[in-house]
N, C-alpha and C positions, 0 to 999 in steps of 0.2 A: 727585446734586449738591445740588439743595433740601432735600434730607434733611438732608443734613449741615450742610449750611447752617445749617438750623431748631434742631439742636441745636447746634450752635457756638453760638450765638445764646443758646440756655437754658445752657447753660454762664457765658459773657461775664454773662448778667444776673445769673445764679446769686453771682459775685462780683463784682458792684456795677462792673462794667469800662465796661458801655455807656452815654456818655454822648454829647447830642448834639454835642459837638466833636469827638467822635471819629471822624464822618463814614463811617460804613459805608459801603463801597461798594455800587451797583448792580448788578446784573446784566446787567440789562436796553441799560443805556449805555455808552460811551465813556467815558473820562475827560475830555475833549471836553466831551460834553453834561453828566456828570454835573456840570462848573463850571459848565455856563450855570444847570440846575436849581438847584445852592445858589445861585447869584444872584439868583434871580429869587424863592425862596423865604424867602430873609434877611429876619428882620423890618425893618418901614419905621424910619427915623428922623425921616423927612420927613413934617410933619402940616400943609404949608401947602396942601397938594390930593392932589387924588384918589391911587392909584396906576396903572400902565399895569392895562387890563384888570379895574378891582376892580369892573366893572359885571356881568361875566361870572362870574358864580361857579360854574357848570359849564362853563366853558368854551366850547369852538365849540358845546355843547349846551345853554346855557342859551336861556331859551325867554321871548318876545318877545311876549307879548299882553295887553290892557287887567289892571288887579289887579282879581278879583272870586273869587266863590269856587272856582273852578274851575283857579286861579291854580298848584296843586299836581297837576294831573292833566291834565299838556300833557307828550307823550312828549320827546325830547330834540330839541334841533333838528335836529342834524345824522345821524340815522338816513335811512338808506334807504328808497327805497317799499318795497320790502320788509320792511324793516323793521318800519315803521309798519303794515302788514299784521297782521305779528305782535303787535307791540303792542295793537291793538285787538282780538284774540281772546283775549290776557291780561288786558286791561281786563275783557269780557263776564265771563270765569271770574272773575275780583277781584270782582264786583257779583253776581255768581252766590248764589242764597237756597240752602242746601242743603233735604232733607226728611227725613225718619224714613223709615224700612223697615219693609215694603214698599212701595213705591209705584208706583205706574203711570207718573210720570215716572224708566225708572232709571236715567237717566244725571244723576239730579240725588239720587239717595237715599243713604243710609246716617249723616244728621245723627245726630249724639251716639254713642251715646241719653242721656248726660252731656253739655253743651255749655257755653259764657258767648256765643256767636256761632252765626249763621244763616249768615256769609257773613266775608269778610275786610274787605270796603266798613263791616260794621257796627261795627268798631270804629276803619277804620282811614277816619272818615266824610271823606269827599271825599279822600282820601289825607293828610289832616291829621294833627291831634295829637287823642288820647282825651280824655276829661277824667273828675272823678269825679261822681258823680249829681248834679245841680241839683237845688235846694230843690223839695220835694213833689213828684219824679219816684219814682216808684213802680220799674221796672225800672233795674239798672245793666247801662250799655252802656259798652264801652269803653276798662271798667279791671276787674281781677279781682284775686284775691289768692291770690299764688304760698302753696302751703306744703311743709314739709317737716320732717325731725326730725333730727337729729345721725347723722352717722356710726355707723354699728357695724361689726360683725362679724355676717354676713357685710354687709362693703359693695355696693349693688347700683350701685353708680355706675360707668358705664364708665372703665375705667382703660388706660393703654399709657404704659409708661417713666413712670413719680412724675407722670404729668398723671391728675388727675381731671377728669371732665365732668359738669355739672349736679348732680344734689343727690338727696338721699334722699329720699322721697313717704314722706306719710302713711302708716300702713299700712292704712286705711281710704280715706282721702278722695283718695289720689293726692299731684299737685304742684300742682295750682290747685283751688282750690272752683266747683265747678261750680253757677252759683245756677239754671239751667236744663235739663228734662228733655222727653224723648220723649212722648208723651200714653201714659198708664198707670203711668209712673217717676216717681218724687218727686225731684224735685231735691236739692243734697246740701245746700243750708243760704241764707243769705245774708248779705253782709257788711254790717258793722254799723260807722260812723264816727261818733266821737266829736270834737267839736272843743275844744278850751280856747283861750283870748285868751291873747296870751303878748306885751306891749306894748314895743316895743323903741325906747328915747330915741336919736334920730341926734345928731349932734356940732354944731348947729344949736339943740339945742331940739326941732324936731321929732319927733311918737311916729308909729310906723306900730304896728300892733298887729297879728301873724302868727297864726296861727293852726295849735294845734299840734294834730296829730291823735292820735287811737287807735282800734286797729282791734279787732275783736270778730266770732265768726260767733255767728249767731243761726238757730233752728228747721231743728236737725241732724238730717238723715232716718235714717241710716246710724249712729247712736250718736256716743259720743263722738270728737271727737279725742284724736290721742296728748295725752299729760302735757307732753309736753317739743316739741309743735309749734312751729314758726315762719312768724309770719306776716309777709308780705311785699306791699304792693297795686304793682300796674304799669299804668301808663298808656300806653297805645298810642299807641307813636312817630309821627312822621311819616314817608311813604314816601320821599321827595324824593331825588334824588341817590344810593340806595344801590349801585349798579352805580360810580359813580367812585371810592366811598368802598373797595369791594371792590377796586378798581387799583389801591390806593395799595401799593405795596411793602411788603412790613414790612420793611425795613432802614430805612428812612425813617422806620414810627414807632419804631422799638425803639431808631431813636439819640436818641432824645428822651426814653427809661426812664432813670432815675436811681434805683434803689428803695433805697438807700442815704444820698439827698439829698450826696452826694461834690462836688459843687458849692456845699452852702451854702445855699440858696438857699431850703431850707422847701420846697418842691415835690418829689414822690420819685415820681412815676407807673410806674406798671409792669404789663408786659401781663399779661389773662388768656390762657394757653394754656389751647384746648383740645381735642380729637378732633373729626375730619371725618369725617362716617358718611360719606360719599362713599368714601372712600379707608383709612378707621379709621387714620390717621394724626396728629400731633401739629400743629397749625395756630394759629394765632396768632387767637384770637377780636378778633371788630371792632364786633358788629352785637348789638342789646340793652342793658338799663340797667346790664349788668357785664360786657358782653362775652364772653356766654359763647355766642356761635355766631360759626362764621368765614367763612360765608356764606351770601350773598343764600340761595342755592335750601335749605341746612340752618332758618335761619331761617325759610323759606316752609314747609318741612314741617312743622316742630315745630307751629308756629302750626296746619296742617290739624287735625293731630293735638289737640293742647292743650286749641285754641280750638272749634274745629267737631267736633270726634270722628272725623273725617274722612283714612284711610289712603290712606299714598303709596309709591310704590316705596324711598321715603329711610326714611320710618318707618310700619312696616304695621303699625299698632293699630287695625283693623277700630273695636274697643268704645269707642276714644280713649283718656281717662285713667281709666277704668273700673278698681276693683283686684278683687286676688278674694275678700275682702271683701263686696263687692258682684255677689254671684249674681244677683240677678234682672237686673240691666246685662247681664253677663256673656251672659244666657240670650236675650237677645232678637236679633233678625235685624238683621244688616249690610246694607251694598250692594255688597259686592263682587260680583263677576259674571262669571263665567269669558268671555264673549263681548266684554265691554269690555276687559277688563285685570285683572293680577292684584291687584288692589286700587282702593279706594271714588273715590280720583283716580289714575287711572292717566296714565304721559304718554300724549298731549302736554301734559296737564292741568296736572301741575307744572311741566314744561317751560315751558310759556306762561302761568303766574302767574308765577313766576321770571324772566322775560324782563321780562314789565311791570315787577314790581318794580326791574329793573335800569336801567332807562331811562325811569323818571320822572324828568320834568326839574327846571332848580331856574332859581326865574324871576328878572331881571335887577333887579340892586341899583338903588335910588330913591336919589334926593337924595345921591350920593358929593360933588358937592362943596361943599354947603350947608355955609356954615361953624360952624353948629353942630353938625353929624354930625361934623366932622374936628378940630373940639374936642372934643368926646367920642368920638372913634376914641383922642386921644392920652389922654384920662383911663384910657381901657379899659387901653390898653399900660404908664402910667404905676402906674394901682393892681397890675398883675401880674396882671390878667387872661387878656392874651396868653399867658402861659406855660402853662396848660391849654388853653385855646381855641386854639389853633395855628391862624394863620388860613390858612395854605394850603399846598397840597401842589403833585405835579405826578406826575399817573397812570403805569403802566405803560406804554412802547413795547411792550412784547410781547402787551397784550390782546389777547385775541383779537377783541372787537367794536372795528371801527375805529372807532367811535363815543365808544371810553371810553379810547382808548388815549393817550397823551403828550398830556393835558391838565393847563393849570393852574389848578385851583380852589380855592374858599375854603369851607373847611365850617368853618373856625375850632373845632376839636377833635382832639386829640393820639389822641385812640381809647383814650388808656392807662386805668389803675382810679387813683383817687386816693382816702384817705384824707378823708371830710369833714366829721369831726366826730360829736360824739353827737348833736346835733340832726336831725341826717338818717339816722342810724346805724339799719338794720333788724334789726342783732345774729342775720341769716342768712347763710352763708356760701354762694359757689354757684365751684363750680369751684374757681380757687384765688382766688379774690377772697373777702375778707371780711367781716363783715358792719357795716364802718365805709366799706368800701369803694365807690365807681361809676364807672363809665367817664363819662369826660369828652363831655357830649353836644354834638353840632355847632348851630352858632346861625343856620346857614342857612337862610333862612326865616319866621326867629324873627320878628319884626317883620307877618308878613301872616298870623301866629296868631287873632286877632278876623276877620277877613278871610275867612278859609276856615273857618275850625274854630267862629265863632260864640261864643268865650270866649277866657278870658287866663287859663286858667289853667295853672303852668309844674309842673316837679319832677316825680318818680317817679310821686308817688301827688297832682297836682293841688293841692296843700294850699297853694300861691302862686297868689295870686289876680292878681299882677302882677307885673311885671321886677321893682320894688323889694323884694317881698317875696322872690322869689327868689333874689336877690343876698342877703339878710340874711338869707336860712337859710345861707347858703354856713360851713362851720368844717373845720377841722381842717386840711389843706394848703391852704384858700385862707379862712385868716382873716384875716390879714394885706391883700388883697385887698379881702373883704368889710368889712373897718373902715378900709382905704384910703377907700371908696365911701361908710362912714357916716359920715365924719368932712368929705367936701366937701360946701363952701356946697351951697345948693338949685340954684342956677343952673348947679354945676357935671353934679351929679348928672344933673338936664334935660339938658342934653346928652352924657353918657354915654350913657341913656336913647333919648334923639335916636338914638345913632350906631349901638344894639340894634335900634330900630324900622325904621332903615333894611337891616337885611340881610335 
C-alpha cells in the first residue's frame, strides 16, 4: 500500500498536480483529526501574540533547561527511563574517538585509514552546527568537501525505477577529500578557501559586504583529480530534532511541492527522492544539505562510513571512501572481527547512535511574546519567508516511538530542494537535485547557534558570518524574499532578526 502510494505520489509530482491545496490525505488519521491537523497547522494571520504552543517546538519533547552550551544534547523530554537508558549509550558511541588497526582497543579500531573525523561529536561539536576553519586553525574539522564527476556509462550510482542516489566519486579520491590519514598513509590532499569582498548596498544606504568563496584542493597524494571534478564543501548540520523531522508524513510535505510553480507564486520546491538501503526501495529523502538520505539510521551510516571509515551492517566499507585507485588504503587492516559483528560498527552500535540521533531534543523558544519577536515573526511571513521555512508540522500517530508520535512541532522548513540562485549554486548535481538546487534547512535552534557551537556562522559551506548575511546570499526562488529583507528600514530588519534569534 506505501508503495503504491510512493509512486502515485512521483507520478502526481511528475505532472506538476501536487500542490499544497490539494490536501493529501493521511494515512495515518481520521478525517476527523486530519481537520484538526490543517488547523492547527495553517499559517498564523494573527501577529498580535504568541501562538498556542509556539514555545514547544518539539513538542511534549522539547526540553526545559537553563541556555548554555549543552542546550543541543538533552534527550527529548518525554522518553522513557528506558529510554533515556538508551539514549545515553548512543550518547557514549556519538563521542566515542575511533583508532587505526590494529589495536589493542578492538572494539574501538578500524578508523579510516582515509578519514575527515575521529568520532561523530568531532564534527557534529556539542551536537551543534560545524563551521569552516577559523583564521590561523591549522586542521579543518567539521566541514569537508563533497566530490564527484558527471555521470557516465557505466553509471555506478544506485538506481531502482528513474530514482538515482547519491553521485559519481572521483575515480581516484572517492566522494569527499579525505584531508586525514592512518599513521603510514598520506592523506588525500587539503582544502583550500578563497574569499573575495563582494559589498552588497541595502535599501537604506547601508553596505554589508559578503563574502564570496572558492574552493581549491591543495598537496594531492594520490595524483591528480579527474578534469571534470566537482567540488562541493558541507558543513555539519545540527543534530537537534531529527527523529520528529523523520515522522513527518511525506504526504504532508509533498502537498507543499509545486515544481512547476502552477500557483504563481515564484516558489516551485520539489522533493529529492531517493533509495533506502534499508529496504532498496524508493523513499522520499529528508535529512542532508539536498536531501539526499531518507533517514535518521541511512544518514548515521553513510556519515560511519564517509566521515570515519568506519563499516556498518547499512553500509560495509571496511576501507571507507578508499577507491581502487588507492592500493596501499586498500592493503591495510580493518577492524572488523568475526567475534564482535560482521562489521567495524556492528549493532547495537548503529542501532544506538541512530537512537540518539532520533531523540535529540530541541530546546523551548525565548522571548515568543516580546513584541519585537512578533514584529519580526510578521516581517518573516510578510517578506515570503514562511513559504520555504514552513513553520510547523504535526508528526506521525503511527510512529513507532511514542515519544515522536502525533506531535506538533516547528522546525520552520518544508524539507523540499529549492532553486537558489548562482550565488549559492555548487553546479554539482547529487540524486535528482541539481546543482542550483538545497533543501530548505529548518531554523530551529537557529538563534542558540553562538551559544553551543561558539560562532555564527550559517550556509552550506559557513561563508555567512551572520543571519544578515545569510538572508543576502538567498537568490533564485527566494529573491524576492531576500530583497523584501534588503529593502526594510534597519529597525525593521532588527526585528526580523529578533524573531530568528529567538527560535
Amino acid at each position: 500500500m506505501q508503495l503504491r502510494l510512493t509512486f502515485a505520489l512521483i507520478a502526481l509530482l511528475g505532472s506538476g498536480l501536487v500542490l499544497a491545496q490539494d490536501g493529501i490525505g493521511r494515512t495515518d488519521l481520521s478525517a476527523e483529526e486530519l481537520a484538526r491537523v490543517r488547523a492547527v497547522t495553517a499559517p498564523t494571520t494573527d501577529f498580535s501574540k504568541a501562538e498556542a504552543f509556539e514555545t514547544n517546538p518539539a513538542g511534549k519533547g522539547t526540553t526545559r533547561f537553563s541556555v548554555n552550551q549543552d542546550s543541543f544534547s538533552h534527550f527529548l523530554d518525554n522518553l522513557s527511563f528506558e529510554q533515556e537508558e538508551r539514549f545515553k549509550l548512543g550518547n557514549a558511541l556519538f563521542r566515542k574517538i575511533w583508532v587505526s588497526s590494529p589495536s589493542s582497543t578492538q572494539a574501538s579500531d578500524g578508523l579510516g585509514p582515509l578519514f575527515n573525523a575521529r568520532g561523530c561529536q568531532s564534527c557534529h561539536i556539542k551536537d551543534g552546527r560545524g563551521h569552516p576553519p577559523f583564521e590561523g586553525q591549522a586542521e579543518n574539522v567539521s566541514m569537508f568537501l563533497r566530490l564527484s564527476v558527471p555521470p557516465s556509462e557505466p553509471d555506478t550510482r544506485d538506481a531502482l525505477d528513474g530514482v538515482f542516489a547519491g553521485e559519481v566519486g572521483d575515480p581516484t579520491y572517492g566522494t569527499q577529500l579525505q584531508d586525514f590519514a592512518v599513521p603510514g598513509l598520506p592523506a588525500e590532499g587539503r582544502m583550500v578557501i578563497d574569499y573575495a569582498d563582494l559589498p552588497v548596498t541595502l535599501g537604506d544606504g547601508e553596505i554589508v559586504t559578503l563574502r564570496a568563496p572558492t574552493y581549491s584542493v591543495a598537496d594531492l597524494a594520490y595524483g591528480p583529480l579527474s578534469e571534470n571534478v566537482m567540488l562541493s564543501p558541507r558543513m555539519a548540520n545540527p543534530m537537534i530534532g531529527l527523529g520528529l523531522v523523520e515522522q513527518i508524513p511525506a504526504e504532508d510535505i509533498l502537498a507543499l511541492a509545486d515544481p512547476d510553480d502552477r500557483d504563481g507564486d515564484g516558489i516551485s520546491g520539489r522533493p529529492n527522492w531517493t533509495i533506502a538501503p534499508e529496504t532498496h526501495t524508493v523513499a522520499l529523502g529528508r535529512f542532508g544539505w539536498k536531501a539526499g538520505m531518507a533517514s535518521v539510521r541511512s544518514q548515521s551510516a553513510g556519515a560511519f562510513a564517509g566521515d570515519i571509515g568506519i563499516s556498518t551492517p547499512l553500509v560495509d566499507h571496511p576501507h571507507g571512501d578508499c577507491t581502487d585507485n588507492q592500493p596501499d588504503c586498500l592493503a591495510l587492516p580493518t577492524g572488523e572481527q568475526a567475534r564482535l559483528g560482521p562489521s567495524e560498527a556492528p549493532d547495537p552500535v548503529l542501532d544506538l547512535v541512530t537512537f540518539y540521533a532520533q531523540t535529540l531534543g530541541v530546546p523551548e523558544r525565548r522571548n515568543v511574546d516580546d513584541p519585537a519577536v512578533l514584529v519580526g515573526k510578521q516581517g518573516f511571513y510578510e517578506a515570503g519567508c514562511a513559504s520555504c521555512h514552513v513553520p510547523k508540522f504535526v508528526t506521525s500517530k503511527a510512529a513507532d516511538n511514542p515519544a515522536l508520535r502525533f506531535q506538533l512541532i516547528w522546525p520552520y522548513s518544508d524539507f523540499l530542494l529549492h532553486d537558489m540562485g548562482e550565488g549559492l549554486a555548487d553546479h554539482r548535481p547529487e540524486g535528482q537535485a541539481d546543482g542550483y538546487e538545497w533543501r530548505t534547512p529548518p531554523l530551529w535552534g537557529i538563534g542558540l547557534t553562538q551559544t553551543v557551537s561558539g560562532h555564527s556562522f550559517f550556509l552550506h559551506d559557513g561563508r555567512a558570518r551572520n543571519l544578515t548575511e545569510a538572508i543576502l546570499w538567498h537568490g533564485g526562488e527566494a529573491q524576492a524574499a531576500r530583497d523584501a529583507f534588503a529593502t526594510m528600514s534597519a529597525d525593521q530588519r532588527a526585528d526580523l532578526l529578533t524573531f530568528l534569534e529567538s527560535l
